[in-house]
KEKE-3310 file (N, C-alpha, C; in steps of 0.2 Angstrom, whole numbers, plus 5000, padded with zeros to 4 digits):
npx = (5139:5134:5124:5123:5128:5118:5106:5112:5116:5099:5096:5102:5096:5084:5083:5087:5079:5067:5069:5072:5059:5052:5056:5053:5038:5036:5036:5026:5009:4996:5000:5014:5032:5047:5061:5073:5071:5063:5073:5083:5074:5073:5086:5089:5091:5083:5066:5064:5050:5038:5027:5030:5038:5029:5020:5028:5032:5019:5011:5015:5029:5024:5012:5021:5029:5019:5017:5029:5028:5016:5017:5027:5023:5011:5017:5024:5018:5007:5019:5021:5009:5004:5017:5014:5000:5004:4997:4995:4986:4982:4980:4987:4975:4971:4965:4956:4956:4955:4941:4938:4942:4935:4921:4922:4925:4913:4901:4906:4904:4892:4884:4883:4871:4865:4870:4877:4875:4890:4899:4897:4904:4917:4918:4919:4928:4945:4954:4945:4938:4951:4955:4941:4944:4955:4953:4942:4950:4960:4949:4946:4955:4962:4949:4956:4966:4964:4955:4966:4973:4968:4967:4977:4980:4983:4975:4963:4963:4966:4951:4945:4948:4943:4927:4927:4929:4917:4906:4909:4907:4894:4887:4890:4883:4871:4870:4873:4862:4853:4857:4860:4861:4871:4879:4883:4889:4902:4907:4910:4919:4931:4933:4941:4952:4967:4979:4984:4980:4987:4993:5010:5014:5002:5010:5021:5017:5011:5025:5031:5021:5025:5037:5040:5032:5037:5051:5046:5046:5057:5063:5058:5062:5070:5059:5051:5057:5057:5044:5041:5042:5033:5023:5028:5040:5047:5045:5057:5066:5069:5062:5051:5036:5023:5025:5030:5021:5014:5019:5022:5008:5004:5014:5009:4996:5000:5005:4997:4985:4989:4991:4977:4969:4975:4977:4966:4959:4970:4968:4976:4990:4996:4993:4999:5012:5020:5023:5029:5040:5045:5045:5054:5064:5066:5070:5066:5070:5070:5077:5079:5068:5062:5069:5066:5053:5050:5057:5049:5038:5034:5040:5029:5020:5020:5020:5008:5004:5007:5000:4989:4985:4984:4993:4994:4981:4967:4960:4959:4962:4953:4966:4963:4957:4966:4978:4976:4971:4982:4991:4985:4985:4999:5004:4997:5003:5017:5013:5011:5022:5032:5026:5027:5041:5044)
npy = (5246:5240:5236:5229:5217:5216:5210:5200:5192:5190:5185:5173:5167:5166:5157:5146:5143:5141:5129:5122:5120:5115:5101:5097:5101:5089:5079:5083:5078:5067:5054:5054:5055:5051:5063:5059:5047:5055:5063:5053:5046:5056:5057:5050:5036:5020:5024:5016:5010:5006:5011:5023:5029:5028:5037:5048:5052:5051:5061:5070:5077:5084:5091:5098:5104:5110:5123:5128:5135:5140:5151:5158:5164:5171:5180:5188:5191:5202:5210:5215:5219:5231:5240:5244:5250:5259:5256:5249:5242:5234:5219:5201:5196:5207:5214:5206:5192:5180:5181:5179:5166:5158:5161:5156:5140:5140:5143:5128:5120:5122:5123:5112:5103:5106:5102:5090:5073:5065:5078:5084:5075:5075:5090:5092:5083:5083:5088:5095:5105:5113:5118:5124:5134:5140:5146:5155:5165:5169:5175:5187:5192:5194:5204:5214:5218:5221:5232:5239:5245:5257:5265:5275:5278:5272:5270:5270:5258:5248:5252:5247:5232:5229:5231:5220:5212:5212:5211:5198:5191:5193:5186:5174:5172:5171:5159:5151:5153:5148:5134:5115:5106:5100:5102:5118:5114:5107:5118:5127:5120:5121:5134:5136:5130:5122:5111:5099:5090:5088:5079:5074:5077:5088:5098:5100:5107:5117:5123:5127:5138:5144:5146:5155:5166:5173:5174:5184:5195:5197:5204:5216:5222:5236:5243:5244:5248:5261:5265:5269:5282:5287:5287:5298:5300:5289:5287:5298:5291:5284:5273:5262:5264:5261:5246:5242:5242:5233:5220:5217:5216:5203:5195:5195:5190:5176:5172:5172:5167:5155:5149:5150:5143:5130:5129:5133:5149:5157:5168:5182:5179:5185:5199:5202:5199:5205:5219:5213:5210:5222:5231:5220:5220:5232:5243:5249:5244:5234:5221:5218:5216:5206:5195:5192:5194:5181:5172:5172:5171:5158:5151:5155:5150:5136:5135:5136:5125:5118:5118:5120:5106:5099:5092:5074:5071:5067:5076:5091:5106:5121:5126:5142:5148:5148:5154:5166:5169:5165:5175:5189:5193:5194:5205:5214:5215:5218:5230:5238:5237:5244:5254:5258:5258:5273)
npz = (4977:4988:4988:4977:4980:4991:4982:4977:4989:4993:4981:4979:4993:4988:4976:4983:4992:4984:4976:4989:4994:4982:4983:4996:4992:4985:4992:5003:5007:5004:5005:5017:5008:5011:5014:5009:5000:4990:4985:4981:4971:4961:4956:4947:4956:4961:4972:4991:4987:4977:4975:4978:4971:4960:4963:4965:4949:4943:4950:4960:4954:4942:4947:4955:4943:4936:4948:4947:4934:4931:4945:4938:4926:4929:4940:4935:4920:4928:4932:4919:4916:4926:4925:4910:4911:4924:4933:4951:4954:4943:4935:4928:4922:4917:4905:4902:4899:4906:4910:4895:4894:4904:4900:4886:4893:4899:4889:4881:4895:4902:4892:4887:4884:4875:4863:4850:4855:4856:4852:4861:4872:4866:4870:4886:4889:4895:4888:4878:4886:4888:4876:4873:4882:4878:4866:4870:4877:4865:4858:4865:4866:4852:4850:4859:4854:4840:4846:4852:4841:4837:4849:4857:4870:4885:4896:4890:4884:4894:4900:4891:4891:4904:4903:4891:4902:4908:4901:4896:4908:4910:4902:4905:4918:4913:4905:4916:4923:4919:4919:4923:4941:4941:4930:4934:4946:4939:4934:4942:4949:4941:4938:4952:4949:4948:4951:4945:4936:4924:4910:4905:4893:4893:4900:4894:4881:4889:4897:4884:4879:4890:4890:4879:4880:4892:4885:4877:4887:4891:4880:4881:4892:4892:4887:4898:4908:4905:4902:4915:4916:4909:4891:4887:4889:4886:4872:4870:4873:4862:4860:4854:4856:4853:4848:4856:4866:4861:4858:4873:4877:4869:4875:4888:4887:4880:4892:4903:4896:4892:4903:4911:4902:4904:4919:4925:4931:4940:4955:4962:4963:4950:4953:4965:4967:4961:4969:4980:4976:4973:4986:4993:4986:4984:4972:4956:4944:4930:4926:4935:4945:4936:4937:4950:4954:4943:4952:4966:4964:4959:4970:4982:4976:4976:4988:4990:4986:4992:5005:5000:4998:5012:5021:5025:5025:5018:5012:4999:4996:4987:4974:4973:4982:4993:4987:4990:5002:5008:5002:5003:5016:5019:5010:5014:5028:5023:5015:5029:5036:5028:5027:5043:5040:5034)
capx = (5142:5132:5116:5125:5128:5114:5104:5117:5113:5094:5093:5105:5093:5077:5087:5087:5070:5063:5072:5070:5049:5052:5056:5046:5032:5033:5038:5022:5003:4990:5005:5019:5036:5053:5064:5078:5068:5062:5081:5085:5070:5072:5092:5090:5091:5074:5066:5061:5045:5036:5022:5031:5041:5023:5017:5031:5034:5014:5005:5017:5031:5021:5009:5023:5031:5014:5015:5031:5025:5011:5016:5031:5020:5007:5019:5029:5013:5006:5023:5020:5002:5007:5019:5013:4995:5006:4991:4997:4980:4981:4985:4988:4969:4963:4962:4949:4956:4952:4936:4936:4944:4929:4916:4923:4924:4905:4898:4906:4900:4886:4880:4883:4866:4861:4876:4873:4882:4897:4902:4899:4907:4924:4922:4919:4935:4951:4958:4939:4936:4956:4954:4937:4949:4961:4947:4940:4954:4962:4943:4946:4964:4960:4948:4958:4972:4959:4952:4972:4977:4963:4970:4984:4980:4985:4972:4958:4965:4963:4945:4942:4947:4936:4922:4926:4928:4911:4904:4909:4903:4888:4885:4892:4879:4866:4874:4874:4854:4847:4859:4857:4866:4879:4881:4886:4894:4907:4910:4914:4926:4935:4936:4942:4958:4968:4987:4984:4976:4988:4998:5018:5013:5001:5012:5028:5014:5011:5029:5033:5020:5026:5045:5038:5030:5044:5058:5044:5046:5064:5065:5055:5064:5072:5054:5047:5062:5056:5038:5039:5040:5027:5024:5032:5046:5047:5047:5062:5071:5071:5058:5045:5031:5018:5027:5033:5016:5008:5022:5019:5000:5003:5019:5004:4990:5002:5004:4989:4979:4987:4989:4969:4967:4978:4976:4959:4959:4972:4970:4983:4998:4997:4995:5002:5020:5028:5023:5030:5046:5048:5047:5061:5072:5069:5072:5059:5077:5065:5080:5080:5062:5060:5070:5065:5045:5050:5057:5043:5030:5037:5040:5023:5015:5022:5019:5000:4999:5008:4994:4981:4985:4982:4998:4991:4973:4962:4958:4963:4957:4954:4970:4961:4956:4973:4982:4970:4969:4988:4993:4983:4988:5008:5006:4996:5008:5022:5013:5011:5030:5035:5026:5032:5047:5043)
capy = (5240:5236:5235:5221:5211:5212:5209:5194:5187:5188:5180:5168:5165:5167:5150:5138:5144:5137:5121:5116:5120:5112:5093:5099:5099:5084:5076:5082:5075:5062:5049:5056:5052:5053:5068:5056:5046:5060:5065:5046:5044:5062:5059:5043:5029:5020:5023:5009:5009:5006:5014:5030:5030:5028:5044:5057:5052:5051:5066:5075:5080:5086:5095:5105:5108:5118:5126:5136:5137:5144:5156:5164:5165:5174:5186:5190:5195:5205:5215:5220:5225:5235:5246:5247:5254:5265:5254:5247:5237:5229:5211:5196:5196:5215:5211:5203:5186:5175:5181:5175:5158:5158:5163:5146:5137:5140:5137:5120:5115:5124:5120:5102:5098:5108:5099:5081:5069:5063:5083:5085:5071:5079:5096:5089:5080:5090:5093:5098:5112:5118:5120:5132:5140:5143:5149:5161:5170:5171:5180:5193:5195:5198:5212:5220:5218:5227:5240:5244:5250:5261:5268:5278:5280:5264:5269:5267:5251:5245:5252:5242:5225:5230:5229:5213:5207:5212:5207:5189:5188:5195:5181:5167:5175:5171:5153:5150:5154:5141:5126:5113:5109:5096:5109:5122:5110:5104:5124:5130:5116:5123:5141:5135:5132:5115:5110:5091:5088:5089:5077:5076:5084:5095:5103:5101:5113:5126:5126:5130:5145:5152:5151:5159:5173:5174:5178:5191:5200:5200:5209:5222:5224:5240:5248:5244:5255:5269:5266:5269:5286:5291:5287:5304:5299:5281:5289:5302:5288:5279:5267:5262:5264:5255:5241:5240:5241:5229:5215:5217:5214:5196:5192:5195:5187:5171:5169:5173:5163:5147:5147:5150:5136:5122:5127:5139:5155:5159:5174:5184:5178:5190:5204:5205:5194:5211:5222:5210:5208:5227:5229:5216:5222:5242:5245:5249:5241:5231:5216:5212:5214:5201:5187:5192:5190:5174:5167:5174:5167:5152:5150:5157:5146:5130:5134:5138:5121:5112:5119:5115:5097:5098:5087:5072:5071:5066:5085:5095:5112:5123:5132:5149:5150:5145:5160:5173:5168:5165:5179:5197:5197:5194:5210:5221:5214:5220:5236:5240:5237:5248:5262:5258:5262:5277)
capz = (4978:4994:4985:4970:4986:4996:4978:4977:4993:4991:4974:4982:4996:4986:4974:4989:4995:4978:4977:4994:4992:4975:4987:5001:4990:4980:4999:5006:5001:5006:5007:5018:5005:5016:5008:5004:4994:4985:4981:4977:4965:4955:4955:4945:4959:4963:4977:4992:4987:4970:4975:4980:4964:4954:4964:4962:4945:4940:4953:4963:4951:4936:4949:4957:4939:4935:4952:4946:4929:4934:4948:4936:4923:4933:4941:4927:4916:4931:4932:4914:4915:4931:4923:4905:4915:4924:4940:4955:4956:4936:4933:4921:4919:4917:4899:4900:4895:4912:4908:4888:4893:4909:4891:4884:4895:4901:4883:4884:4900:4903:4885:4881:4884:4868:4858:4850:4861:4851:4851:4870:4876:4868:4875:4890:4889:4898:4882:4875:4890:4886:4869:4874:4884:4874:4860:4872:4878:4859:4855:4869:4864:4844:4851:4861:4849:4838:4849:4856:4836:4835:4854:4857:4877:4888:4899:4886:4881:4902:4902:4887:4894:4908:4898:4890:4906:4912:4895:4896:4915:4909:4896:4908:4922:4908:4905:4924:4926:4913:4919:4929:4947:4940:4926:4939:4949:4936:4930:4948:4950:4935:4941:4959:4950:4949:4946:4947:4934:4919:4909:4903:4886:4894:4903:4889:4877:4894:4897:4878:4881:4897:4889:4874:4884:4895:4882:4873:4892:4892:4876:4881:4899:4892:4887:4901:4911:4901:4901:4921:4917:4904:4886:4881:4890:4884:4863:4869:4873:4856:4862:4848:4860:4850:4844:4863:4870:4855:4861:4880:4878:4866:4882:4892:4882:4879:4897:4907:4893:4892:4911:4912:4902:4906:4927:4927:4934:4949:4959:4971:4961:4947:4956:4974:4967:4957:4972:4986:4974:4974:4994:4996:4983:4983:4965:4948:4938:4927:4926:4947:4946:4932:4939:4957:4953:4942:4960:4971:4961:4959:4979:4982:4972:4978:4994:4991:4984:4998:5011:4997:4999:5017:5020:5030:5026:5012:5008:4994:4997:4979:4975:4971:4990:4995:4986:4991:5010:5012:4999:5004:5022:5016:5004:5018:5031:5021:5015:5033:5037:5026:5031:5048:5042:5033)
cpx = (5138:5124:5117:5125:5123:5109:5105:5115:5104:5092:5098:5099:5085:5078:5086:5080:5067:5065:5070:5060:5047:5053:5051:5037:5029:5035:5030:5016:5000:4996:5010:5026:5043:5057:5069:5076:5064:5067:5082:5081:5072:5081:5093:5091:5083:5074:5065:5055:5041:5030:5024:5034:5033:5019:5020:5031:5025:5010:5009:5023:5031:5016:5016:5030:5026:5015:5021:5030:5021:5012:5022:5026:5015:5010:5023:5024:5008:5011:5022:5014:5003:5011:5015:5006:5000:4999:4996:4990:4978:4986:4985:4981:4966:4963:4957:4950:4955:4945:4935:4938:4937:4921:4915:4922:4916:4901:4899:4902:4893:4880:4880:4878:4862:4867:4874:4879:4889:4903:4903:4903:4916:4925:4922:4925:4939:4952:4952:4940:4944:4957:4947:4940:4954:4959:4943:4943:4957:4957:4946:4952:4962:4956:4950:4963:4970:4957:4960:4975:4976:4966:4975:4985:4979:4978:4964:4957:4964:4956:4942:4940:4943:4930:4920:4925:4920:4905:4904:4908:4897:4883:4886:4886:4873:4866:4871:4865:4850:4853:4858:4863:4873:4883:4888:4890:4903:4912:4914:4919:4931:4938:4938:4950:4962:4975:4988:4984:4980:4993:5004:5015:5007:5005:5020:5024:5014:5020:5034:5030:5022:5033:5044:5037:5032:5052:5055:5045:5054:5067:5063:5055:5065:5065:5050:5050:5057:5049:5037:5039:5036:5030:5029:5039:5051:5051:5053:5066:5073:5066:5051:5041:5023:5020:5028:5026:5012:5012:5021:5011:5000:5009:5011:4999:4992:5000:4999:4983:4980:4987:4984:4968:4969:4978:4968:4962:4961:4974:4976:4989:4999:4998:5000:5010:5023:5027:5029:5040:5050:5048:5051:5067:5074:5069:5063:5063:5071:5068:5078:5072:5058:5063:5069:5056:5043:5053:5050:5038:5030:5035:5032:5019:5016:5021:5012:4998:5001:5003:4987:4980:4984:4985:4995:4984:4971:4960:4963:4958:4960:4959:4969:4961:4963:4978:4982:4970:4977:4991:4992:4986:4995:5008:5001:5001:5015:5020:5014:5018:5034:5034:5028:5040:5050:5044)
cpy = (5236:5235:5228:5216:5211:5210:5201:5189:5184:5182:5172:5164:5161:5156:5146:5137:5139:5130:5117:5114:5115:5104:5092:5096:5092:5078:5075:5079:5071:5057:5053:5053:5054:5058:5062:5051:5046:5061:5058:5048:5050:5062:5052:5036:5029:5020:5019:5007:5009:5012:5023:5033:5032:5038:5050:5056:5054:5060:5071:5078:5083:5090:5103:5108:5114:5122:5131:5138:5143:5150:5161:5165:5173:5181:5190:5195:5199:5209:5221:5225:5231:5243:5248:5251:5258:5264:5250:5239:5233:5223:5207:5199:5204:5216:5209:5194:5177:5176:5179:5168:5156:5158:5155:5142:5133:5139:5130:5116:5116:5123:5115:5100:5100:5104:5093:5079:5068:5073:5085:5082:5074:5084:5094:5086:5087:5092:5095:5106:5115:5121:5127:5136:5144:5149:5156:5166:5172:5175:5186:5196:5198:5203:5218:5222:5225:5232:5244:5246:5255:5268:5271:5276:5273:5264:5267:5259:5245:5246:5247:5233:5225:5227:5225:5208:5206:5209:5202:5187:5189:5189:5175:5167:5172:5166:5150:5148:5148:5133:5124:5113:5105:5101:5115:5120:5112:5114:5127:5128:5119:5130:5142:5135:5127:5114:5105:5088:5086:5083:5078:5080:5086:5103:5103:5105:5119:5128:5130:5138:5148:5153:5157:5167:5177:5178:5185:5196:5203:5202:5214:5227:5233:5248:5249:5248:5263:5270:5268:5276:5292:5289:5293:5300:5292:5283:5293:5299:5284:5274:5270:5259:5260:5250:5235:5236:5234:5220:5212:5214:5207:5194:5192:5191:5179:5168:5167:5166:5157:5144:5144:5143:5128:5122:5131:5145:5156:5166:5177:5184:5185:5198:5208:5203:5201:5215:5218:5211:5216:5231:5227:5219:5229:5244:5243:5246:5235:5222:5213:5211:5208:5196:5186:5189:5183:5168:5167:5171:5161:5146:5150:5150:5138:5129:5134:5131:5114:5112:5119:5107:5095:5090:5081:5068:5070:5071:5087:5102:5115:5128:5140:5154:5152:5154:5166:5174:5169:5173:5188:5199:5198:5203:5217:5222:5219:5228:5241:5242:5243:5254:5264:5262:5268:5283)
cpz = (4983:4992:4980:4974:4989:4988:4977:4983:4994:4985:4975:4986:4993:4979:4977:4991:4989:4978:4984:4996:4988:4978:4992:4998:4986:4988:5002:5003:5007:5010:5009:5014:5009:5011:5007:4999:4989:4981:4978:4970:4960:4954:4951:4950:4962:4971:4981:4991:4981:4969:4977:4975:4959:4955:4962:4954:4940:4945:4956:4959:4944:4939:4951:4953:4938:4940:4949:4939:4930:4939:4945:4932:4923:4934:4935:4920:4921:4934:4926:4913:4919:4928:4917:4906:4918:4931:4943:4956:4947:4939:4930:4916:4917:4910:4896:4899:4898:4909:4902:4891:4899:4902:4888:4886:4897:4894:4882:4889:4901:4896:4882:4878:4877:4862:4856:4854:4860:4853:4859:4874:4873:4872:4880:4893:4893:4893:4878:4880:4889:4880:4868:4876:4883:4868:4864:4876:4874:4855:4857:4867:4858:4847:4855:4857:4844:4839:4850:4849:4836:4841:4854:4867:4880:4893:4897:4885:4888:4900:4896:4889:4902:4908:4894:4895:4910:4908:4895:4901:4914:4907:4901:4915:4918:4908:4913:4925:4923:4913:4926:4937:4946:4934:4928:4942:4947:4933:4937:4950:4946:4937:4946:4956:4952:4946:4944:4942:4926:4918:4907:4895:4885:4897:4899:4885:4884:4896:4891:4878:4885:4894:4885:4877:4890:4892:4880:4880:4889:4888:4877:4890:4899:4891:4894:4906:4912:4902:4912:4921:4913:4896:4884:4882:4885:4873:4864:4869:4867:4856:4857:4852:4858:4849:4852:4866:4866:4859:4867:4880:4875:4872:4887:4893:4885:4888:4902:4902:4892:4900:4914:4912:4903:4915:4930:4928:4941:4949:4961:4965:4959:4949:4961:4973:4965:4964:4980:4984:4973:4981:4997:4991:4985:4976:4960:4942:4937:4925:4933:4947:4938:4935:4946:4957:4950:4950:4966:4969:4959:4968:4982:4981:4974:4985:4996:4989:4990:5002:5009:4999:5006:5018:5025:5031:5019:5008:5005:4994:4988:4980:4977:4976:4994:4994:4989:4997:5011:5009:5004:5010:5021:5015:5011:5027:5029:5019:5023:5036:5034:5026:5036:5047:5037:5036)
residu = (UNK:UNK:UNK:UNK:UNK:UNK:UNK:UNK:UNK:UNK:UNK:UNK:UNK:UNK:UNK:UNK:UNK:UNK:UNK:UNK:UNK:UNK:UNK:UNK:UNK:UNK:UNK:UNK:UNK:UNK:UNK:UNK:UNK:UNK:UNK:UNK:UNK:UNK:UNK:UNK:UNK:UNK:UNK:UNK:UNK:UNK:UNK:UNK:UNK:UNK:UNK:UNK:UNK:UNK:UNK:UNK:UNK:UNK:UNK:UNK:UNK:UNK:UNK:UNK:UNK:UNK:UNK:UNK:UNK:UNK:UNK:UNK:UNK:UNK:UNK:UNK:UNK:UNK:UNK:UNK:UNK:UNK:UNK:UNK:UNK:UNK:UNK:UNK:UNK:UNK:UNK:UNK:UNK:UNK:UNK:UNK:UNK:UNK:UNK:UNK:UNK:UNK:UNK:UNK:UNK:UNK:UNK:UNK:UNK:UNK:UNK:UNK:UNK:UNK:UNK:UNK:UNK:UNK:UNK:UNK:UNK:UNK:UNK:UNK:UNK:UNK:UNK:UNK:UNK:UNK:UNK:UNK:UNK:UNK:UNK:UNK:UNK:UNK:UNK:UNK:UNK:UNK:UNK:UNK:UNK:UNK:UNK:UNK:UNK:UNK:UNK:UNK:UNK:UNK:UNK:UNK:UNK:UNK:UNK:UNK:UNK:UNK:UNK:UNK:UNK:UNK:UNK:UNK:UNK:UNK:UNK:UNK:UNK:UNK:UNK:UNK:UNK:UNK:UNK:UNK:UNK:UNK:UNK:UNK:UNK:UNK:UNK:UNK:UNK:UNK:UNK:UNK:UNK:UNK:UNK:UNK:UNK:UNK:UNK:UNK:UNK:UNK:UNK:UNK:UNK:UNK:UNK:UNK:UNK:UNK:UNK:UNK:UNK:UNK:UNK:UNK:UNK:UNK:UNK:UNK:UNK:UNK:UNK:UNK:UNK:UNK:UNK:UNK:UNK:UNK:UNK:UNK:UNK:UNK:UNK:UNK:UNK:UNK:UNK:UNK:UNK:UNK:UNK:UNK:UNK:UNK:UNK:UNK:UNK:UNK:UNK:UNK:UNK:UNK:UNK:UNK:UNK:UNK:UNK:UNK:UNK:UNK:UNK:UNK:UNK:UNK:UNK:UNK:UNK:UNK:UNK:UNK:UNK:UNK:UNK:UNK:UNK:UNK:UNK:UNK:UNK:UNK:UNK:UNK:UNK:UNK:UNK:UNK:UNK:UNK:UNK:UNK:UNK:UNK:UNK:UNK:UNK:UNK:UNK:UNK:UNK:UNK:UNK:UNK:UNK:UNK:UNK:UNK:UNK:UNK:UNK:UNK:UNK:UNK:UNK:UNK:UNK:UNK:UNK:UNK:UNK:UNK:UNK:UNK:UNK:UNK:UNK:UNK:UNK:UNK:UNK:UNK:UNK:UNK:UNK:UNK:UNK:UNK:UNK:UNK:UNK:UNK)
# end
């Protein structure tokens, strides 16, 4: 009982924490916006200022919808790599599928200039480098889809997406060496990792996929229970361990790939959010740790992008840095703590 209450007050706390992040963040920015009318404008009355209404409704409240998009997404599909490896150090992307969408993308940019114009000038477009991204994450997934039938052994089916991944860095390595500096320029920008950048029905298609790739978790809450203590285990209990593991890997795929492509490639999340989420809670119960990661990475992520925005100033630092600077000391601060109190 003292564990359902203190579970109860955490997920209570961890509730407020997001929402008040969730005004915070569309509050801070270049233009200071007062938080009441932040609340005015988002509760239907207009705010005093036209120009302050234009902004939350055009740039801050659609950026720091992707922010929790994106940081449940992330953690949530970095829970499930985690157990289904049975690695503490797998996450969204060890698949390989940061690296196919990074594949894509790099053909596009990197290869316009061999394209005729007319075909350049769309991929080039936002929705041209998403659609490569989409197409070269959906490759690496079909192959590992492919190679993981053939597998029985989960840890072949990691070493595989390994190998895709250092395969499409390979290629993109290659790409990289034969283009020019506005080339490189524009590709770098892309793998830095960007919330800002998206419209109202870019971000109604990414929230269709993360729900999608959200529900395929939460049917597969109970394998992943079981999967915590070994395949054999997992079939003693009744669990259709391929069928489990074939689902987990497209909940994965889904999220991880449309994330990539609608905000790049963000670091830290994936990783360090399920580990953080089981420190604060205590528990491997694969329920507290699914709605605890979709808070944390959520929270997380909205706060990585309030200190991107360098409230105050003309600067936007790239999220990727952001996550990765604020995130590791968090996860070795707390790993430490916890040995402390071992």
């Amino acid at each position: 009982m003292p564990n359902n209450k203190r579970n109860i007050f955490l997920f209570l706390t961890l509730l407020i924490g997001a929402i008040l992040l969730f005004f915070i963040n569309i509050s801070l920015g270049q233009v200071f916006i007062p938080f009441k009318e932040v609340l005015k404008s988002l509760t239907g009355s207009q705010a005093s200022k036209e120009t302050w209404e234009y902004i939350i409704f055009n740039y801050r409240l659609p950026k720091a919808i992707t922010a929790i998009l994106v940081g449940m997404g992330l953690s949530v599909s970095g829970l499930l790599m985690q157990t289904l490896f049975r690695n503490p150090l797998a996450g969204p992307y060890v698949l390989g599928l940061s690296s196919g969408s990074s594949l894509g993308v790099a053909f596009v940019i990197l290869g316009a200039s061999y394209l005729p114009t007319i075909i350049a000038d769309y991929f080039l477009s936002p929705y041209g480098i998403m659609f490569a991204s989409c197409l070269g994450s959906l490759l690496v997934l079909f192959l590992v889809l492919l190679v993981s039938k053939r597998l029985r052994d989960t840890t072949s089916i990691l070493i595989v997406g390994l190998m895709f991944s250092s395969f499409s860095g390979a290629i993109v390595s290659v790409l990289t060496y034969f283009s020019s500096a506005e080339q490189l320029q524009k590709f770098t920008f892309w793998s830095m990792g960007s919330l800002g950048n998206l419209s109202w029905n870019q971000i109604v298609i990414l929230l269709v996929a993360v729900t999608i790739g959200l529900f395929l978790s939460v049917l597969n809450i109970k394998a992943l229970d079981a999967l915590l203590l070994g395949e054999n285990y997992a079939r003693s209990m009744g669990i259709n361990f391929k069928k489990s593991k074939f689902i987990i890997i497209i909940a994965t795929s889904i999220l991880a790939g449309s994330i990539t492509a609608f905000a790049g490639p963000i670091a830290f999340i994936g990783l360090a959010v399920p580990h953080i989420a089981k420190m604060v809670f205590h528990t491997s119960n694969h329920w507290i740790l699914f709605w605890s990661t979709l808070f944390f990475g959520a929270i997380i992520m909205l706060f990585c992008d309030m200190v991107s925005q360098m409230p105050g100033t003309n600067v936007t630092l790239p999220i990727n840095a952001i996550t990765s600077i604020i995130g590791a000391p968090v996860v070795i601060w707390l790993l430490v703590r916890k040995r402390g109190f071992n």
